[in-house]
VODO-509880 format. One record per residue: x, y negated, z of N, C-alpha, C, O in turn; residue in three letters; residue number from 1. Coordinates in steps of 0.02 Angstrom, whole numbers, always signed. Atoms other than C-alpha are relative to their C-alpha. Example, Ala and Ser with C-alpha at 12.3 -4.5 7.8 and 13.67 -1.06 7.14 Angstrom:
<vexlums>
<vexlum <+45 +59 +0> <+615 +225 +390> <+45 -60 +0> <+97 -59 +33> "ALA" 1>
<vexlum <-42 +59 -3> <+684 +53 +357> <-39 -55 +37> <-14 -110 +45> "SER" 2>
</vexlums>
This chain:
<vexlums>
<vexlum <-17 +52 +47> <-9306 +7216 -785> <-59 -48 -10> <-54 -108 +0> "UNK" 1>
<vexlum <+33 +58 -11> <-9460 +7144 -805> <-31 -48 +69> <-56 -104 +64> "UNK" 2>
<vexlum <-9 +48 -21> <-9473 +7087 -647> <+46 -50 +13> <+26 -83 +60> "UNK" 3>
<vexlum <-53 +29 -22> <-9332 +6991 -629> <-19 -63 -67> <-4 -122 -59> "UNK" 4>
<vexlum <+26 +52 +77> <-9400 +6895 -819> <-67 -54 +43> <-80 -113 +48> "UNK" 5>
<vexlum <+65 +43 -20> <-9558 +6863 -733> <+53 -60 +74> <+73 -116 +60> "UNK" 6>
<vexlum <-52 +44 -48> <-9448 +6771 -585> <+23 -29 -35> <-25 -68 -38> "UNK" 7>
<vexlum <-40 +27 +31> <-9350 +6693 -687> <-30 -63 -51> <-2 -115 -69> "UNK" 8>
<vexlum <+33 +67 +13> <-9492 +6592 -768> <-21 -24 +35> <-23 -85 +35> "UNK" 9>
<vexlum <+12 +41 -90> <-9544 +6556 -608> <+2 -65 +20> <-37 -111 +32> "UNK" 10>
<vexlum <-43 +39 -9> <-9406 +6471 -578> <-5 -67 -28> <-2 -124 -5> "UNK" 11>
<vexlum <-22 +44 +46> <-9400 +6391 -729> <-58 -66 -1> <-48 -127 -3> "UNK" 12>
<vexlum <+69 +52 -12> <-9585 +6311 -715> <-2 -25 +75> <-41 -71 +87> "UNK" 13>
<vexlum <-13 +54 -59> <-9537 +6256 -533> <+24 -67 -14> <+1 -122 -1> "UNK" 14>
<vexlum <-52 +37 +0> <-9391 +6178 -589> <-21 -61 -20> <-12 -111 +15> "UNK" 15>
<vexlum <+39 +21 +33> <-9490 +6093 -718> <-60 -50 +25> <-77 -100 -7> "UNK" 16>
<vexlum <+64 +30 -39> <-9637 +6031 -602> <+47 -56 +53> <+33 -114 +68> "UNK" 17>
<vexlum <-20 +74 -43> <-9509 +5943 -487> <+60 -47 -34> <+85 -96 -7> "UNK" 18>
<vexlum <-35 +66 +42> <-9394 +5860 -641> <-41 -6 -53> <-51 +39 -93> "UNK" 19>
<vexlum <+16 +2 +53> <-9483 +5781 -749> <+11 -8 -58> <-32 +3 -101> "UNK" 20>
<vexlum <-27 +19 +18> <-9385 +5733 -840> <+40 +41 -24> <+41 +28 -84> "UNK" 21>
<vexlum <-28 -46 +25> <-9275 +5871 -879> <+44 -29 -25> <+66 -83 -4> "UNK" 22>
<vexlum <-44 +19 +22> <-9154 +5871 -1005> <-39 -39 -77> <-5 -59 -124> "UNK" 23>
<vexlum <+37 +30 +79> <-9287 +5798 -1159> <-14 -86 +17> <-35 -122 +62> "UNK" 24>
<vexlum <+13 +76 -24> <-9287 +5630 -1185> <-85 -34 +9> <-139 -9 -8> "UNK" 25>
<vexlum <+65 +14 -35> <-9425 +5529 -1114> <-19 -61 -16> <+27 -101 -25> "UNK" 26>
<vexlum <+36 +75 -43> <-9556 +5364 -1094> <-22 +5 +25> <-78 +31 +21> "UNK" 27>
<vexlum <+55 -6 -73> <-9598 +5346 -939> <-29 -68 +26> <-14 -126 +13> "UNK" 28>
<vexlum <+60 +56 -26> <-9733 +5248 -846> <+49 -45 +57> <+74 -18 +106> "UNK" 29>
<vexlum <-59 +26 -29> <-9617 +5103 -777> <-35 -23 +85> <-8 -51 +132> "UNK" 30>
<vexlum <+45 +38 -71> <-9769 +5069 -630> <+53 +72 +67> <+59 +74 +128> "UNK" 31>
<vexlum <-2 -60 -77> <-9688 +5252 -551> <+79 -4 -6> <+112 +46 +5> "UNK" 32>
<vexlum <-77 -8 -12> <-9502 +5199 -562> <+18 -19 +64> <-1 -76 +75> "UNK" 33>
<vexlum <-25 +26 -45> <-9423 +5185 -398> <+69 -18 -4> <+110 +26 -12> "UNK" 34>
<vexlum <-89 +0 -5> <-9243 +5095 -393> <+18 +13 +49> <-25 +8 +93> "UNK" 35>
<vexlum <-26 -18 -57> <-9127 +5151 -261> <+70 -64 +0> <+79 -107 +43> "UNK" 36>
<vexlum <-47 +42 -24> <-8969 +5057 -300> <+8 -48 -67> <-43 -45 -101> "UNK" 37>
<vexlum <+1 +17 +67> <-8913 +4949 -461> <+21 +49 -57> <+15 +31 -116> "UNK" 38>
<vexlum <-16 -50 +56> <-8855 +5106 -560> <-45 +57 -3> <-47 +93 -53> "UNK" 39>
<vexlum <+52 -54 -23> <-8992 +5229 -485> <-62 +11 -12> <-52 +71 -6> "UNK" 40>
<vexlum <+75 -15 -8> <-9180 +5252 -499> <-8 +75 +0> <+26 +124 -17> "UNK" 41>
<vexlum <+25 -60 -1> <-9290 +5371 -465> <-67 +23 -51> <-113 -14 -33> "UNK" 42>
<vexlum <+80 -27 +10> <-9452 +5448 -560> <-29 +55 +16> <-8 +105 -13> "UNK" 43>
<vexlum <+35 -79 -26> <-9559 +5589 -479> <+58 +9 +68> <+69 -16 +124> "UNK" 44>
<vexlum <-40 -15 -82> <-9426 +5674 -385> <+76 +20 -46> <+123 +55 -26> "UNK" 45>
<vexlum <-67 +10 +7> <-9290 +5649 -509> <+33 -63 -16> <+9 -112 -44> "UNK" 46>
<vexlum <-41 +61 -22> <-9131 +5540 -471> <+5 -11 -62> <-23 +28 -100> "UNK" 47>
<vexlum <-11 +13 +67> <-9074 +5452 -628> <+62 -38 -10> <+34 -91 +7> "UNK" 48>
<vexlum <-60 +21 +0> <-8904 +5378 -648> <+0 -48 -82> <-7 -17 -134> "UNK" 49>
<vexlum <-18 +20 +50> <-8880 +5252 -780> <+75 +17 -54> <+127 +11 -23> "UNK" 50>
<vexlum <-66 -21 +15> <-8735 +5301 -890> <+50 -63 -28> <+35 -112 -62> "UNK" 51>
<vexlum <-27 +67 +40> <-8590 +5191 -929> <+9 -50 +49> <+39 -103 +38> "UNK" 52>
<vexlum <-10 +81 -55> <-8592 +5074 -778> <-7 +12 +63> <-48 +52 +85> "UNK" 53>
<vexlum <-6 -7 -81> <-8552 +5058 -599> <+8 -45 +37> <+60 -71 +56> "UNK" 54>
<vexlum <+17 +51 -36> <-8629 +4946 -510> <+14 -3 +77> <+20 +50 +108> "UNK" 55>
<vexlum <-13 -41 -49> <-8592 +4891 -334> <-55 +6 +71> <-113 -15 +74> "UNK" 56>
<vexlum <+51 -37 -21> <-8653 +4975 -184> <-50 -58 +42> <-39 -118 +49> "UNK" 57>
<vexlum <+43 +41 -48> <-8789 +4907 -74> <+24 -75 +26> <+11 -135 +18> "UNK" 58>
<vexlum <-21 +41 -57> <-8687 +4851 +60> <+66 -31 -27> <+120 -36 +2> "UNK" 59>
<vexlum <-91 +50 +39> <-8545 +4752 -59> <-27 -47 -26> <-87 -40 -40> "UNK" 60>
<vexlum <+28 +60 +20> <-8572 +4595 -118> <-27 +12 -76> <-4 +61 -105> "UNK" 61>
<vexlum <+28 -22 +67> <-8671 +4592 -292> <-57 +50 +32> <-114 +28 +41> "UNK" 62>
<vexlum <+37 -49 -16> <-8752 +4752 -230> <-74 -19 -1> <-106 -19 -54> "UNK" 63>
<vexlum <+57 +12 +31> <-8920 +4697 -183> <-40 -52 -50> <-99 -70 -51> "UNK" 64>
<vexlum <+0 +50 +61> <-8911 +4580 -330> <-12 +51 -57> <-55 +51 -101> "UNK" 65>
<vexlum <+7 -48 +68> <-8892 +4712 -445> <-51 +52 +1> <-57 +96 -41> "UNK" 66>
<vexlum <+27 -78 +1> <-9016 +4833 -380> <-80 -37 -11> <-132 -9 -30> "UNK" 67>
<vexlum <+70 +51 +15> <-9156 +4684 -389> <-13 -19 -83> <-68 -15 -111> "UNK" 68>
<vexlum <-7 -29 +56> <-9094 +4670 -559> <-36 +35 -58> <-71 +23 -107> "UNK" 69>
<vexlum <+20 -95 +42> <-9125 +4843 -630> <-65 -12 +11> <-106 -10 -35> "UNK" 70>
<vexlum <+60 -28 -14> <-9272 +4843 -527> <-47 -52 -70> <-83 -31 -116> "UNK" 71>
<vexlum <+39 +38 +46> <-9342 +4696 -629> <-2 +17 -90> <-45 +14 -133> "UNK" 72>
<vexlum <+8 -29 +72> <-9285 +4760 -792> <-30 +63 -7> <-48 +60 -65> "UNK" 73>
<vexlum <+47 -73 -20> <-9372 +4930 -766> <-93 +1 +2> <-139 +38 -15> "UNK" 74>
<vexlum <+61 +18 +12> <-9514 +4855 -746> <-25 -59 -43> <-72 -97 -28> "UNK" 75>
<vexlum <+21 +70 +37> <-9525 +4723 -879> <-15 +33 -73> <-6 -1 -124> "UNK" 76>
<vexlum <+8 -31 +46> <-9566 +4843 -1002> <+10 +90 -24> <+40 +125 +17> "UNK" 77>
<vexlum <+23 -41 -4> <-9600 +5001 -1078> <+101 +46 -14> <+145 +34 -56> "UNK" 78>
<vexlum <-55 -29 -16> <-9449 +5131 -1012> <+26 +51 -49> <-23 +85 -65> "UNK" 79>
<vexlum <+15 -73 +36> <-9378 +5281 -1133> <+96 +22 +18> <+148 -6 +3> "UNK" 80>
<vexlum <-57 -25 -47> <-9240 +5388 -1032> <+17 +53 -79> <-20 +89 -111> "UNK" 81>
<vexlum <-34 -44 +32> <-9117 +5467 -1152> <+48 +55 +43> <+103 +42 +20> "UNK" 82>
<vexlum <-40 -56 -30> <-9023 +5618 -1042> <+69 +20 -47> <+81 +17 -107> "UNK" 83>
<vexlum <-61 +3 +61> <-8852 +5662 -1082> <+36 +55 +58> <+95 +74 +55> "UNK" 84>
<vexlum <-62 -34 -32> <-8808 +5772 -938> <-18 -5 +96> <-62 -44 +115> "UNK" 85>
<vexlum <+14 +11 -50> <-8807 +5791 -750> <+91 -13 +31> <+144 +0 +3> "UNK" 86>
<vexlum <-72 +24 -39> <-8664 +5720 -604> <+29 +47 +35> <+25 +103 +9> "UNK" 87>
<vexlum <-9 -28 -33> <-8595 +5793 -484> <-50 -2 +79> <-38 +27 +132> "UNK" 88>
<vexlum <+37 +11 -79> <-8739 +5737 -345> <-62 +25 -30> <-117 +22 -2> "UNK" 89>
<vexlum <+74 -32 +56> <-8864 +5820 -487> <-51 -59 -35> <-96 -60 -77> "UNK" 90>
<vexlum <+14 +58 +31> <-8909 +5677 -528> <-17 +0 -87> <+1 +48 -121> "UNK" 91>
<vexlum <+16 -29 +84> <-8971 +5658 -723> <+16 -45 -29> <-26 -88 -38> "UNK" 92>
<vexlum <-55 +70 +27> <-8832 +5533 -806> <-65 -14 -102> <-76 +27 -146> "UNK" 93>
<vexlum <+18 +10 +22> <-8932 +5454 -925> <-19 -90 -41> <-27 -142 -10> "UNK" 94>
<vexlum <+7 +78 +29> <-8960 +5296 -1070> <-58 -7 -5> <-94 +31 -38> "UNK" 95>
<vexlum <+66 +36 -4> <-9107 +5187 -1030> <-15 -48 -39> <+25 -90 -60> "UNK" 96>
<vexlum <+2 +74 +60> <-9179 +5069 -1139> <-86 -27 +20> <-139 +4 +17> "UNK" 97>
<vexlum <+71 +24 +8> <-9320 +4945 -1108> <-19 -43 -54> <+11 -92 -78> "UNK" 98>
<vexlum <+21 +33 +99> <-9419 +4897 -1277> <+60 -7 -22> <+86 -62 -33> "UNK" 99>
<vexlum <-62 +1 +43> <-9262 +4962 -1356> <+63 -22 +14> <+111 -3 -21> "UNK" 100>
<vexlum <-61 +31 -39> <-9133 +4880 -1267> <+20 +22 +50> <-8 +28 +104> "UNK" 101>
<vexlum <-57 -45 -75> <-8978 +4969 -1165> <+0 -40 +66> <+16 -99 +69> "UNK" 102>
<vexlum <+17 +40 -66> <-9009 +4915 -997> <+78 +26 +52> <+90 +20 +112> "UNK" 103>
<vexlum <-90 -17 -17> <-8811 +4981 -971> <+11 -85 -21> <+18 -133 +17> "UNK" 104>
<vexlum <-29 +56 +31> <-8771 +4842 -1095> <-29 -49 +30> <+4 -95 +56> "UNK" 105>
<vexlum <+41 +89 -58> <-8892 +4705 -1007> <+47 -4 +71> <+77 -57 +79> "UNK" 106>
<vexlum <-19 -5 -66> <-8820 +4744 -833> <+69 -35 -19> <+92 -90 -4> "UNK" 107>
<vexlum <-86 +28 +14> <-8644 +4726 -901> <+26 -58 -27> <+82 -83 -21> "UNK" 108>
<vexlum <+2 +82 +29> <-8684 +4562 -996> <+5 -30 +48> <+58 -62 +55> "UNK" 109>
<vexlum <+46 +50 -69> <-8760 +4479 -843> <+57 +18 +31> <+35 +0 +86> "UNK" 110>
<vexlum <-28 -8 -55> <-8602 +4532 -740> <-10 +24 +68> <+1 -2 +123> "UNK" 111>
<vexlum <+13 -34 -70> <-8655 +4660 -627> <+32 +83 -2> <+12 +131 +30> "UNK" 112>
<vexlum <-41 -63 +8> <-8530 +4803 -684> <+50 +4 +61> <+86 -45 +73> "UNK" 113>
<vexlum <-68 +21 -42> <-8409 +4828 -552> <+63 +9 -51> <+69 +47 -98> "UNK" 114>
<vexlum <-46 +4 +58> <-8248 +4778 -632> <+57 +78 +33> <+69 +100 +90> "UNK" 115>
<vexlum <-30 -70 -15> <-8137 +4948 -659> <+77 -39 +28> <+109 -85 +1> "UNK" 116>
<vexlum <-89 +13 -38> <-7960 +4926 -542> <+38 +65 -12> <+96 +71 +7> "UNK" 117>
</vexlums>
């Protein structure tokens, strides 16, 4: 029994070392955000999913419009990741806000939501 405890924090302080992010909400340093697409970024070595909006992909029109976007709002100020949950790609669905402001709700102002069909 106790080994299997000691393993088990192990784990847990792996897990930990490669999300930083976890499930506690966060401000993070916006110099180490990487964007991937307009709904995506990355920090460290976890994915991050904006929640609330679905932007489109790359290779669709808008796409790299929207992912230049994000990227610019991400970095135009200081980041604080609220977590709410993970996807189905593990991903960590989450509300972003730069200096206080939903960066769901900006995207969707500016017209870069894909519209729902």
């Amino acid at each position: 029994m106790r080994r299997s405890s000691r393993r088990s924090v192990r784990s847990l302080l792996r897990r930990q070392a490669f999300a930083p992010l976890g499930g506690i909400e966060r401000t993070v340093d916006s110099r180490q955000v990487y964007v991937v697409d307009g709904d995506t970024f990355r920090y460290g070595a976890e994915r991050v999913r904006l929640r609330g909006i679905d932007t489109p992909e790359l290779n669709e029109p808008n796409g790299q419009a929207a992912r230049l976007r994000l990227e610019e709002l991400l970095h135009s100020g200081q980041v604080r990741v609220v977590p709410h949950g993970r996807d189905v790609y593990d991903r960590l669905v989450a509300d972003v806000f730069v200096d206080g402001r939903n960066v769901t709700d900006m995207l969707t102002q500016e017209g870069y939501a894909k519209s729902r069909s």
